[in-house]
C-alpha positions in Angstrom: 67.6 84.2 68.5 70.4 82.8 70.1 70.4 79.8 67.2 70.4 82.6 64.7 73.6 84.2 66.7 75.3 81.0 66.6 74.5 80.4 62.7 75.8 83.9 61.9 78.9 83.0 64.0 79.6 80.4 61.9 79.4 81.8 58.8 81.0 84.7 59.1 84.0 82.5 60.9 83.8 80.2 57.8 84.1 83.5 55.4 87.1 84.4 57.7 88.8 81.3 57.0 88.2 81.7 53.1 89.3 85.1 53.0 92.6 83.9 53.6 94.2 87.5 54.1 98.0 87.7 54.1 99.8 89.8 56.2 103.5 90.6 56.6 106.3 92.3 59.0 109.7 93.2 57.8 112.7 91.5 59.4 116.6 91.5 58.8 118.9 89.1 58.7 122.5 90.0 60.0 125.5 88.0 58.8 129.1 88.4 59.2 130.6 88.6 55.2 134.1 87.4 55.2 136.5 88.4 52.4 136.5 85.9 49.5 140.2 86.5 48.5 142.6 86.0 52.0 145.1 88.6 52.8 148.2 87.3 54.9 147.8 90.6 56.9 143.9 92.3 57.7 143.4 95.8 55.6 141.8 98.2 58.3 142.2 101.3 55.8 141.7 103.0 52.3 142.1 105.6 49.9 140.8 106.4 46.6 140.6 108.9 43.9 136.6 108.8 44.1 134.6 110.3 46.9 131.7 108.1 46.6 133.9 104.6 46.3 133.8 104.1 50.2 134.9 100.2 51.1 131.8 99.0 54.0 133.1 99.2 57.5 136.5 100.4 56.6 137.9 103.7 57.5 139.1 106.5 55.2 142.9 107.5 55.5 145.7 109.2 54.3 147.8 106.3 55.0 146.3 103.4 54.0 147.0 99.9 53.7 145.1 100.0 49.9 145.1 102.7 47.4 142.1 102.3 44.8 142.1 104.5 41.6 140.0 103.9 38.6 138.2 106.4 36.1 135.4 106.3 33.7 134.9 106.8 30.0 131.9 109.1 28.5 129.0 106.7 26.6 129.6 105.4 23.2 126.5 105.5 21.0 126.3 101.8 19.3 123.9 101.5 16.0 124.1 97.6 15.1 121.2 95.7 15.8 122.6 92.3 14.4 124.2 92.8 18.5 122.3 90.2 21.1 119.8 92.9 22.7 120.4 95.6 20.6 122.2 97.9 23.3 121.9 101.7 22.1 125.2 102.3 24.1 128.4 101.6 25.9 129.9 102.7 29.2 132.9 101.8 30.2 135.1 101.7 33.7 137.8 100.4 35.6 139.4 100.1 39.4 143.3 99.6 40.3 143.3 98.3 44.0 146.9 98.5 45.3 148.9 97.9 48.2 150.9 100.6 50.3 154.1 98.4 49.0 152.8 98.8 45.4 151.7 95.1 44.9 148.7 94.9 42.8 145.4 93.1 44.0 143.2 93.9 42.1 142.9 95.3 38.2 139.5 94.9 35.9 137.9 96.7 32.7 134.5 96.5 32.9 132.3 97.5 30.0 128.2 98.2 30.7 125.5 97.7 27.2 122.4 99.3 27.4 119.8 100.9 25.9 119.5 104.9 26.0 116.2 106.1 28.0 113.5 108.0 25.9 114.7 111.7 24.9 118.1 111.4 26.8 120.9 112.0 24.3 124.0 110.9 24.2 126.9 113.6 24.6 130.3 112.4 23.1 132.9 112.1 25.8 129.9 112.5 29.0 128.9 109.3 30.4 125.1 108.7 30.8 125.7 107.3 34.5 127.6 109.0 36.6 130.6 108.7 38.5 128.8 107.9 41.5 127.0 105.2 40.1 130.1 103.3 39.3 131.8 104.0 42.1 129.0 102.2 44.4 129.0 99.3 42.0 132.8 99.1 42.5 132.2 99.7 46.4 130.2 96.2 46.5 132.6 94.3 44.2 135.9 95.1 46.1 134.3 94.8 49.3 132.9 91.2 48.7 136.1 90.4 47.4 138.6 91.6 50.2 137.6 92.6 53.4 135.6 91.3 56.5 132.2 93.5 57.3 128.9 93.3 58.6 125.9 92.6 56.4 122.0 92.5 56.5 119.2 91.2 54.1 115.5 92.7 55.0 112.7 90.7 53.8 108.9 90.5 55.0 107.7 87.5 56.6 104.1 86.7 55.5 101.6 84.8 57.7 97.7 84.3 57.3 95.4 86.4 59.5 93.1 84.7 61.9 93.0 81.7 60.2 92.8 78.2 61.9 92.8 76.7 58.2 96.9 77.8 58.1 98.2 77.1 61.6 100.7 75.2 60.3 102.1 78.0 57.8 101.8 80.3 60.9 103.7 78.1 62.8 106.7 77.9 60.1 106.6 81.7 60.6 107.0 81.4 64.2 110.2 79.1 63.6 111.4 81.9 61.3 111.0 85.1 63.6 112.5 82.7 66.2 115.2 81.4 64.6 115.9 85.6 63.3 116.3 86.4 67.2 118.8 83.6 67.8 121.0 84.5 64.7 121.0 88.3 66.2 122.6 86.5 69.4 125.1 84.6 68.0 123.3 81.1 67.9 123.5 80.4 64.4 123.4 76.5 64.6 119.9 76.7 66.7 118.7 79.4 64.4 119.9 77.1 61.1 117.5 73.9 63.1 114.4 76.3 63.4 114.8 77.2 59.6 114.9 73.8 58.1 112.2 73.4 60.4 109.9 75.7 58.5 111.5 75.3 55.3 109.8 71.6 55.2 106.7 72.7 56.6 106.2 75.6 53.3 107.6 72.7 51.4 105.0 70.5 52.3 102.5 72.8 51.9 103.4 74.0 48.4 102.5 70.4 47.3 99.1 71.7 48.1 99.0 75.3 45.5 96.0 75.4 43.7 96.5 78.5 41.4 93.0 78.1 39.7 90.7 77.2 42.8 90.0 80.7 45.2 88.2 78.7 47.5 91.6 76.4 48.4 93.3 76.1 51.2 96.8 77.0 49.4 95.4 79.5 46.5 97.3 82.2 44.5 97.5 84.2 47.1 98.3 81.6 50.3 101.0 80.4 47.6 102.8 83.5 46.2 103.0 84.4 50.4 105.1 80.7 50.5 107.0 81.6 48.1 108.2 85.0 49.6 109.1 83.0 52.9 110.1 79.9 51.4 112.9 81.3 49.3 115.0 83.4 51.2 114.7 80.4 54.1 116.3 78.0 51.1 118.6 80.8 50.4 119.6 81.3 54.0 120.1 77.7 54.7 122.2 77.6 51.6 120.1 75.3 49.6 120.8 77.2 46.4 119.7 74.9 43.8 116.3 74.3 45.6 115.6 78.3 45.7 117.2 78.4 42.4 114.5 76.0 41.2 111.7 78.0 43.3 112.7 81.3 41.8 111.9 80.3 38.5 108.8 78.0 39.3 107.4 81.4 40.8 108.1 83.5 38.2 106.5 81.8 35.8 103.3 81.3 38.0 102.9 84.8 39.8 103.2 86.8 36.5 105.3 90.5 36.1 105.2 92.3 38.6 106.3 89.2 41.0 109.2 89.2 38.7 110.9 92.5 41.2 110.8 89.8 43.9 112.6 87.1 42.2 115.7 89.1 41.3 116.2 90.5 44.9 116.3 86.6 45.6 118.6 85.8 43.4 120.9 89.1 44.8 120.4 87.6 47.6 121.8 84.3 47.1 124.6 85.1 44.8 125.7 87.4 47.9 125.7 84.4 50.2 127.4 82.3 47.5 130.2 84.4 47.6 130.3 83.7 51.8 130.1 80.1 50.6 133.5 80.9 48.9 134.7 83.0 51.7 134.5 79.6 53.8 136.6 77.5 51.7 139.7 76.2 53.3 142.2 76.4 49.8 143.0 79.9 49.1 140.7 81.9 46.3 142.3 83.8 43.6 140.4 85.6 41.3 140.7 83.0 39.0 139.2 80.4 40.9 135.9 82.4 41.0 135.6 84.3 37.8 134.7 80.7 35.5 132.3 81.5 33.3 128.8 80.0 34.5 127.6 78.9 30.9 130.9 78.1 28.7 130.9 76.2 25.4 134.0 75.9 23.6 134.6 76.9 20.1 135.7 74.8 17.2 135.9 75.1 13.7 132.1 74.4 13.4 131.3 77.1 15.1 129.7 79.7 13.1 132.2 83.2 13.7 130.8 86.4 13.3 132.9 89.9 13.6 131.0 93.2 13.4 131.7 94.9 9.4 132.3 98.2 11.5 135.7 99.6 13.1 133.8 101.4 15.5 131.3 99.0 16.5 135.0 96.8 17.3 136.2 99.6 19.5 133.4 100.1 21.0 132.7 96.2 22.4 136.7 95.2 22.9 137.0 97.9 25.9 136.8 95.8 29.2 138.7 92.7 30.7 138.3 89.2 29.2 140.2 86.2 30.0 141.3 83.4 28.4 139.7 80.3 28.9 140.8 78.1 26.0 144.4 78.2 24.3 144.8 76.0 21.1 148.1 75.3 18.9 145.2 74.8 15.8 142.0 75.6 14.8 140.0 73.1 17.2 137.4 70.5 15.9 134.3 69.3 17.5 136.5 66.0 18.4 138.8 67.8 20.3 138.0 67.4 24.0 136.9 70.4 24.8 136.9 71.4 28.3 137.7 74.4 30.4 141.7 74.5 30.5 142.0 76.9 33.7 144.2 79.3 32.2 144.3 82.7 34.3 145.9 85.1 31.2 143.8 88.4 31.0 143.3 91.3 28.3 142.6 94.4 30.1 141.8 96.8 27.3 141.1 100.2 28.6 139.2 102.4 26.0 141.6 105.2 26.8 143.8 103.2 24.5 146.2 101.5 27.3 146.4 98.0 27.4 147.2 95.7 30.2 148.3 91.5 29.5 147.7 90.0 33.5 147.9 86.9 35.6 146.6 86.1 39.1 149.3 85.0 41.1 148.8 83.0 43.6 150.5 82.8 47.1 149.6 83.8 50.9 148.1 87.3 49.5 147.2 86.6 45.6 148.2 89.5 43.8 148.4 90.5 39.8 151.0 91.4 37.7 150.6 93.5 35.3 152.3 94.7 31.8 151.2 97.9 29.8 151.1 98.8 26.2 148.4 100.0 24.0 146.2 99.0 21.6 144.2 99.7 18.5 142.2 98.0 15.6 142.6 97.9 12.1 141.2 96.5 9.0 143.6 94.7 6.4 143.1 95.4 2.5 142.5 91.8 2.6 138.7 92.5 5.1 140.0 91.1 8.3 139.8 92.4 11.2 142.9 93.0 13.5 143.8 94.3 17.6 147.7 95.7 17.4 149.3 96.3 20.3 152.7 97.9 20.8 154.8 99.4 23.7 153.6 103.3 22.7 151.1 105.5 21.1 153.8 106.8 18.7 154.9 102.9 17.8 150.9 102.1 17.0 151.1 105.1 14.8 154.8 104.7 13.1 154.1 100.9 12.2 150.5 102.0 10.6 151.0 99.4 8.1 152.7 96.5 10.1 149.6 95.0 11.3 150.2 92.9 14.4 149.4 89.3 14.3 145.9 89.6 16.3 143.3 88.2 14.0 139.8 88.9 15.7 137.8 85.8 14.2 134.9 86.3 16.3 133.3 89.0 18.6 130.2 89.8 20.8 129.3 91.1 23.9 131.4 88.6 26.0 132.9 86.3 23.7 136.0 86.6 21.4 138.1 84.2 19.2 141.6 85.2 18.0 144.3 83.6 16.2 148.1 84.7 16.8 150.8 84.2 14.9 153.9 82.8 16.8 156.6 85.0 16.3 158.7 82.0 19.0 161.0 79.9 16.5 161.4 77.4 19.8 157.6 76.1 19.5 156.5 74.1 16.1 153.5 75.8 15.2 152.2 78.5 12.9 149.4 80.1 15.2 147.5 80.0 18.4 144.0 80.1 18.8 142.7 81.9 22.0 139.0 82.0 23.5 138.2 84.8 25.8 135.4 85.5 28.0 134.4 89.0 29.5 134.7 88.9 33.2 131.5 89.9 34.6 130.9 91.7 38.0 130.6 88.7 40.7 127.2 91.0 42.2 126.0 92.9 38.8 
């Protein structure tokens, strides 16, 4: 009897060990986020237009060192599927951050494509998000950008029950829930050793995943749970291009629905990126961190494309691009072609104002800004043209007198224009400009 005991012992201990069953507990992880653009004195207080736009551990006031005022336009339906995605519509809004002395810190258009949920129509003039929505989004980009506040990530910690087969992934865990309570405490340096110690241990083990094999130690299951504590420990530790790497790896292994976890990841990192920036020693401007990620220059190989409709152009041009390429001729695949650093932007507000802006630097960068307005014709000739004057009424009285903005290509976030110099002083005929949209740092 007592043999029979001990047999059933060990196979039901050996059944245990198989089972592998993966448990979790949810933890947070508490950093300091310090603003990415420096001001020369701290901003303690707001005020804004917008009820909902509510900057994170700054207090409300009716004297404020930072007034922010922006608006939003109602959803434009778009019908051209030639467009990358095939978006059904267009939203478009914008944000003014300025200071109690009327210096300008912060100005952007920015311009959401989408596709229209089943059975929801679009109203002209009513946007299909609302104000709120915007607002929040707006909320997170100024307060990365500017100001100095408290921030979390939860995630779940996953371990393997009763399972002497995965002490050592249990004891990573141990580092990790360790390491948490010394970060809460201040002791980020000790905390940062007890991560990388788990971080090599999950590393190791991942060299084991068997995705096909149930019965192995590191199956499907054992690995997708490594994945979930690996990452965020990469991401934590600032090891980007490792958890970049990861990310992807796991995507492609754990299938769909895994896919929600991956982009909270990447969130995740891209916030922690921007406290990357925070730490540099030279002074940000906005221009320093809004180079696009994926840029390849034009040249006159490059196959240009403008939308045949003057609505579709209206539509797409609302929004704030900058100029990251300036030629004094049509470039050639020869030329070398690199990113040039200029910091000119096109604010074009689909109200109809228009806004030319730098980033100036200095020991609080700032923007200056000049206004006009804008529209966009077609010549007899085809072409397509943006004029922009010093008034409605002037757009209107020169009907005719096309200005000398050529649109040679458009999409969703790239343009190509050719100007005409009107400057007898500079021997050339035209400039060629590429702009890029500027894209929310956290979209």
């Amino acid at each position: 009897m007592k043999k029979f005991i001990l047999l059933l012992l060990i196979v039901f201990n050996a059944l245990l060990a198989k089972s592998q069953s993966i448990s979790s507990d949810k933890y947070d992880w508490v950093w300091t986020q310090n603003p990415v653009i420096k001001q020369s004195q701290p901003i303690t207080s707001y005020f804004s237009n917008h009820a909902q736009l509510k900057i994170f551990d700054l207090k409300r006031s009716t004297d404020p060192d930072i007034i922010l005022t922006g608006g939003v336009a109602g959803a434009v339906a778009i019908n051209f599927p030639e467009i990358s995605g095939s978006p059904s519509y267009s939203q478009a809004y914008w944000i003014q951050a300025k200071t109690k002395d009327d210096k300008t810190l912060y100005f952007r258009v920015f311009n959401e494509f989408d596709k229209i949920g089943l059975g929801q129509p679009i109203t002209p003039g009513q946007p299909i998000k609302d104000q709120m929505f915007y607002q929040m989004e707006l909320t997170r980009q100024l307060s990365y950008l500017y100001f100095s506040f408290k921030n979390s990530e939860d995630f779940k910690l996953h371990y393997v029950k009763k399972s002497t087969m995965h002490d050592d992934f249990n004891k990573a865990v141990d580092y990790v829930r360790n390491a948490i309570r010394m970060q809460a405490a201040d002791s980020t340096a000790d905390a940062a050793q007890l991560l990388e110690k788990a971080a090599n241990i999950w590393t190791e083990l991942l060299k084991e995943s068997d995705l096909k094999n149930k019965e192995a130690r590191i199956n499907k299951k054992v690995t997708e749970a490594l994945y979930k504590d690996l990452i965020p420990t990469l991401i934590i530790l600032k090891r980007f291009d490792e958890a970049e790497k990861l990310i992807k790896r796991s995507e492609a292994e754990m299938g769909a629905f895994y896919s929600v976890f991956a982009s909270t990841q990447t969130y995740f990192m891209n916030k922690l990126k921007l406290l990357e920036l925070s730490a540099s020693p030279k002074p940000k401007t906005l221009a320093d961190i809004e180079v696009p990620k994926d840029l390849s220059l034009f040249s006159s190989d490059t196959k240009f494309s403008v939308p045949s409709d003057l609505s579709v152009i209206r539509t797409i041009l609302p929004g704030s691009w900058r100029t990251v390429a300036k030629y004094s001729k049509m470039p050639t695949p020869a030329d070398t072609a690199r990113y040039t650093g200029v910091n000119d932007y096109w604010h074009f507000v689909p109200t109809g104002t228009f806004y030319f802006g730098k980033d100036e630097e200095g020991e609080t960068p700032t923007v200056t800004l000049s206004e006009y307005f804008w529209d966009v014709k077609q010549a007899t000739t085809g072409k397509y043209y943006f004029r922009v004057a010093d008034s409605q009424e002037d757009l209107k009285k020169n009907d005719n007198d096309l200005k000398p903005f050529e649109i040679l290509h458009l999409s969703l976030n790239k343009m190509f224009i050719k100007v005409e110099n009107l400057n007898p002083n500079i021997d050339t005929d035209f400039f060629y400009y590429q702009m890029e949209r500027v894209p929310l740092l956290l979209p």
